[in-house]
C-alpha positions in Angstrom: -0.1 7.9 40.8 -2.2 10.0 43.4 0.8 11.3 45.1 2.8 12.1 42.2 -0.5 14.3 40.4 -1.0 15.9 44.3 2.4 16.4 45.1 3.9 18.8 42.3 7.6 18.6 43.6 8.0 15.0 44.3 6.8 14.1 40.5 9.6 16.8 39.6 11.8 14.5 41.2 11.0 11.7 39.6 10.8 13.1 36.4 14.4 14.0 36.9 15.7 10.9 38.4 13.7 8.9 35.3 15.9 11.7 33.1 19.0 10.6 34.9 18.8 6.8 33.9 17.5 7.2 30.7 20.5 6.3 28.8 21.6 3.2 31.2 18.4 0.8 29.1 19.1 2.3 26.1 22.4 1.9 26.0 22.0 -1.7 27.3 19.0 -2.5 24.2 22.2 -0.9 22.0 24.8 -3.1 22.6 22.4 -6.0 22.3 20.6 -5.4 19.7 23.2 -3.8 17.3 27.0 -3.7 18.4 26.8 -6.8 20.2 30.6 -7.2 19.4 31.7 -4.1 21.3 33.3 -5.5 24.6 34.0 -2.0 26.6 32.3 1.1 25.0 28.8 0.7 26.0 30.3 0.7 29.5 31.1 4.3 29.4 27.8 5.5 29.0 26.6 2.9 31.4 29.0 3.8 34.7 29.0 7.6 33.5 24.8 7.5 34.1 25.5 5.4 37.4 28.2 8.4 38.3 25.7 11.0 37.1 22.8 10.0 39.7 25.5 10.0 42.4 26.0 13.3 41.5 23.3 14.9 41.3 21.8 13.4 44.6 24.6 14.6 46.3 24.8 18.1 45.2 21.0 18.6 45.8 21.4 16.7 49.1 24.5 19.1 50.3 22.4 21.9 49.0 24.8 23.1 46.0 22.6 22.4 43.0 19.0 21.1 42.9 18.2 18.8 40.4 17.0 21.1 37.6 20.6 23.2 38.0 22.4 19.7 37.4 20.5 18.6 34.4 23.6 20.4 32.6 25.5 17.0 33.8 22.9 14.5 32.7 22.6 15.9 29.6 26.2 15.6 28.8 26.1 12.5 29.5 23.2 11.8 27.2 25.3 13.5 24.7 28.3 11.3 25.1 25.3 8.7 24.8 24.3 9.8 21.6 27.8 9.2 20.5 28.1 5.7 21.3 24.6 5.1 19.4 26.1 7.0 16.7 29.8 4.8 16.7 26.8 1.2 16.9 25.0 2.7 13.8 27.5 3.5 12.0 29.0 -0.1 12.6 25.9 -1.9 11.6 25.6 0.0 8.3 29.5 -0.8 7.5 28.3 -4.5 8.3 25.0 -5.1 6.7 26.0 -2.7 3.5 26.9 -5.5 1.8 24.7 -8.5 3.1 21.9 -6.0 2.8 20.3 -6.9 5.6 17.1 -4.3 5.3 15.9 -5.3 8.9 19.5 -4.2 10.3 19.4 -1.0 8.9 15.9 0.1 9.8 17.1 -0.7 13.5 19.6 1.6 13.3 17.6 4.4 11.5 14.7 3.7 14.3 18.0 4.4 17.0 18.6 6.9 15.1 14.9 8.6 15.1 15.0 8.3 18.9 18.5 10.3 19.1 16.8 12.9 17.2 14.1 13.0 19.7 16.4 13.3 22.2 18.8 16.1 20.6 15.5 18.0 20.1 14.2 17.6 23.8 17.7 19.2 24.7 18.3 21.8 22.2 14.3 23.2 22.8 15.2 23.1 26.5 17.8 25.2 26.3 16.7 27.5 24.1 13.1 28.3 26.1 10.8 26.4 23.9 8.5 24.4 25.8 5.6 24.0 24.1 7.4 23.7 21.3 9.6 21.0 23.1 6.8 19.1 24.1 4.4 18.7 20.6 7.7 18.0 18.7 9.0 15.6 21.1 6.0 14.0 21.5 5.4 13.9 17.2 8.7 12.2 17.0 8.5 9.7 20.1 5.1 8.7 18.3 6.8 8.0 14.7 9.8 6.5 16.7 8.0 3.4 17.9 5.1 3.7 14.9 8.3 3.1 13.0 9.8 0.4 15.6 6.6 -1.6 15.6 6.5 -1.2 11.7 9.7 -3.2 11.4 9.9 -5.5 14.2 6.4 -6.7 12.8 7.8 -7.3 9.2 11.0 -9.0 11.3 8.4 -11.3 13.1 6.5 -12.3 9.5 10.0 -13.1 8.7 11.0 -15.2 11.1 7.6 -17.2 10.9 7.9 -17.8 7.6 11.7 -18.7 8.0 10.2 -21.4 10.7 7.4 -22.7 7.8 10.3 -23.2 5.1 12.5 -24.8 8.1 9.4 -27.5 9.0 8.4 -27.9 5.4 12.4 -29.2 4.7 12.6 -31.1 7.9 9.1 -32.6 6.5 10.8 -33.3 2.8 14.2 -34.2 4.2 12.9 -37.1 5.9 9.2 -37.8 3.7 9.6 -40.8 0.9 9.0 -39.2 -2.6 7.0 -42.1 -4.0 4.5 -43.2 -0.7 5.0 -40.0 1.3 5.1 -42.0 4.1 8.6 -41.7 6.1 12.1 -42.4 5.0 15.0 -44.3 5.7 16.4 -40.6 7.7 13.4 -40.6 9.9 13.7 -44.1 10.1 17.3 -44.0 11.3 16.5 -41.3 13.4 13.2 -42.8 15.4 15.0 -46.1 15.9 17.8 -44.9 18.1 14.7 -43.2 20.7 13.8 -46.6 21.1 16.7 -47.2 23.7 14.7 -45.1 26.3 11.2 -47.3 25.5 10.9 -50.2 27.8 8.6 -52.2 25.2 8.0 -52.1 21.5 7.5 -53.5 18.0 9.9 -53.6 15.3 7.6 -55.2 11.6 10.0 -55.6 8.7 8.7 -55.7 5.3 9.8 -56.4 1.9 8.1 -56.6 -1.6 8.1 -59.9 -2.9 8.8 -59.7 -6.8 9.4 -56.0 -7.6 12.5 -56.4 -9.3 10.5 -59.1 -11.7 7.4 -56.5 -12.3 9.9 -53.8 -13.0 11.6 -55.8 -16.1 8.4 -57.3 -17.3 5.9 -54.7 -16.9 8.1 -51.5 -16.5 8.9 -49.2 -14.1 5.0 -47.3 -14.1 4.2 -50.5 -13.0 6.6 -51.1 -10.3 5.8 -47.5 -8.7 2.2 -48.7 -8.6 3.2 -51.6 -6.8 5.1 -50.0 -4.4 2.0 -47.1 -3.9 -0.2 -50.1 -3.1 1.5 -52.1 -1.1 2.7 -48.4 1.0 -1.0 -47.6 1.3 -2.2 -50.8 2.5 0.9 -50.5 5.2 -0.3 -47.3 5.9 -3.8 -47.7 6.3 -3.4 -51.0 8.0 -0.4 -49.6 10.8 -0.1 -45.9 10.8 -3.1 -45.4 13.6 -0.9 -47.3 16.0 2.7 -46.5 14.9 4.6 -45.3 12.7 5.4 -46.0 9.0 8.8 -45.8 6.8 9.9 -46.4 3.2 13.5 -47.8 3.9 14.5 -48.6 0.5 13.4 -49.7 -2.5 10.9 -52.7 -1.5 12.0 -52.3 2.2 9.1 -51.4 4.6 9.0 -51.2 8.3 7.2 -50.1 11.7 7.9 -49.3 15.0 5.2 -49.7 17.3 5.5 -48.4 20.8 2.6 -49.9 23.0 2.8 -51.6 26.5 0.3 -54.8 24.4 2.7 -54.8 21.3 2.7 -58.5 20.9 -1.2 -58.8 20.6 -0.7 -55.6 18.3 1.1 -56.7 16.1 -0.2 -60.2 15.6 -3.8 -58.6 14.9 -2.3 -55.8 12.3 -0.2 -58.3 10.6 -3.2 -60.6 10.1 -5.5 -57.4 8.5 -2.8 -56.6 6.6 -2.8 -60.5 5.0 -6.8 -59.9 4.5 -6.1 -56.2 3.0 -3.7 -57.8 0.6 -6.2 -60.8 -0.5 -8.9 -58.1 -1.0 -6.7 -55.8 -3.3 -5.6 -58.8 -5.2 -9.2 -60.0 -6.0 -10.0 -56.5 -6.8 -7.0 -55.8 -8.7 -5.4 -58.7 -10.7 -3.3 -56.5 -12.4 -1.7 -55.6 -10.3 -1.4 -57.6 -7.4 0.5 -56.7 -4.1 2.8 -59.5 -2.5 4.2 -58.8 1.2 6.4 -60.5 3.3 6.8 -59.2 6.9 8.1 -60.1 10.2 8.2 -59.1 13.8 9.8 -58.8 16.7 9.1 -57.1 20.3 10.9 -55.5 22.6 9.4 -56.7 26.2 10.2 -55.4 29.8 13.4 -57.0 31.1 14.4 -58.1 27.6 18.5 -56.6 27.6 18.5 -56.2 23.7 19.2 -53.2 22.0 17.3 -51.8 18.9 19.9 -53.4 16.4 19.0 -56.4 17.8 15.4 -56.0 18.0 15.7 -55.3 14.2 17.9 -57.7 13.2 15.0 -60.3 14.7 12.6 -58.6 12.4 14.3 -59.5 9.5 15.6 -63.1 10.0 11.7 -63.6 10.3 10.8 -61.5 7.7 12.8 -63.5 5.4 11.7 -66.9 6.9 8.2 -65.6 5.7 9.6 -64.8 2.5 11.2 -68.2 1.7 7.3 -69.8 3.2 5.6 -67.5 0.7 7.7 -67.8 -2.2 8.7 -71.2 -1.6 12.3 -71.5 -1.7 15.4 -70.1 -0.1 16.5 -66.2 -2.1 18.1 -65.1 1.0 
């Protein structure tokens, strides 16, 4: 920065050189940001600029023009410049007319702000109005990128709220409506990870007589049974795994821990003392659970389906103990 504020002809030079490739970024941002399906335009503009700094090096090296007699040059091509911006601008309003995409459309105008900038620079140059040149151009470079940072900050509010909607679906595509613990989609989906864990827990649980609470007491009280029997599951497993609703009295767990076995012998037998408390406390409506559970040990070649599969032959062996008779 010294040498350029000391040295009055060198920052000339630099000022023109920086004048030269103006158009080769902007341009560029164009094509990306607006005409993204244009294959060769944008190259025009891009090799012309190249070309132009070529040029004008060479004539001011072989003495013929200095740089400020060859600005004619890189102004035409900022002109042919201003063209291609126009042709992108006038392609992104014939494309978002109809979507309406507002965002689109204030780009363009914000391109088009910049042009107008630029057209100005040139047409004050020429004509002798420097100071003129310099408060106007300034003026509209400031409302250019006022303007700019006005809508890519509406753009960015957007696309966070766009990301808030997309988490709060993933959350109800795969969230039980009843328990708002997981579903059978989550379920389905956190089972297959298990191929990459080298030991885990599969519990399967199921709700012994819902079907006979629903068609003596109604269906209120079958949704309350379900509520308590998911809350005691969830306050009894959900600090060391993870909890699902996979269908109407199916319940299960996966537990990922290198000590699943001692795990899940110590939640299963809380959960058998949760269950005697609520009962005691609530005759009404009392909470019956049958559950089983397998793990998935170091070295053990079984898959997940497998695993599972375990799970419920156990399951329904403490079933038929609890209720006292074969329903498989």
């Amino acid at each position: 920065m010294v040498v350029l504020v000391e040295n009055g002809a060198l920052a000339g030079v630099f000022a023109f050189l920086i004048l030269v490739f103006i158009p080769f970024p902007y341009v560029i941002y164009i094509h990306e940001n607006l005409w993204k399906d244009d294959r060769n335009l944008h190259r025009i503009p891009i090799f012309l600029s190249l070309f132009n700094f070529i040029l004008v090096v060479g004539l001011a090296y072989l003495g013929i023009m200095d740089l400020k007699e060859s600005v004619i040059f890189t102004h035409l091509i900022w002109g042919i410049s201003f063209i291609y911006v126009g042709a992108a601008v006038v392609n992104v309003v014939k494309t978002n007319i109809e979507t309406k995409d507002k965002m689109a459309i204030a780009n363009a105008a914000a391109m088009l702000i910049l042009v107008g900038v630029s057209v100005a620079d040139i047409y004050l140059f020429w004509t002798g109005g420097s100071i003129q040149n310099d408060v106007f151009g300034r003026a509209l470079v400031l409302f250019y990128f006022v303007f700019l940072a006005h809508i890519n900050v509406i753009a960015t509010i957007k696309e966070f709220d766009k990301a808030r909607k997309a988490d709060f679906y993933k959350e109800l595509a795969n969230t039980d409506s009843i328990t708002k613990i997981n579903n059978r989609t989550a379920f389905n989906h956190d089972i297959e990870k298990l191929s990459n864990e080298n030991e885990y827990c599969i519990i399967s649980m199921d709700l012994n007589n819902l079907k006979q609470v629903n068609d003596t007491k109604g269906h209120q009280a079958g949704d309350r049974y379900i509520l308590n029997a998911a809350n005691i599951i969830k306050d009894i497993f959900e600090q060391f795994g993870k909890c699902y609703r996979i269908g109407g009295d199916e319940f299960s767990v996966i537990i990922i821990n290198d000590d699943c076995t001692a795990i899940a012998k110590d939640l299963t037998d809380k959960m058998e003392n949760e269950i005697t408390k609520h009962n005691n406390d609530n005759p009404e409506d009392p909470v019956d659970i049958a559950w089983g559970y397998e793990v998935k040990m170091p070295g053990d070649l079984r898959n997940f389906n497998e695993i599972l599969f375990s799970a419920d032959e156990k399951m329904y062996e403490n079933k038929r103990y609890k209720k006292g008779m074969d329903i498989r």
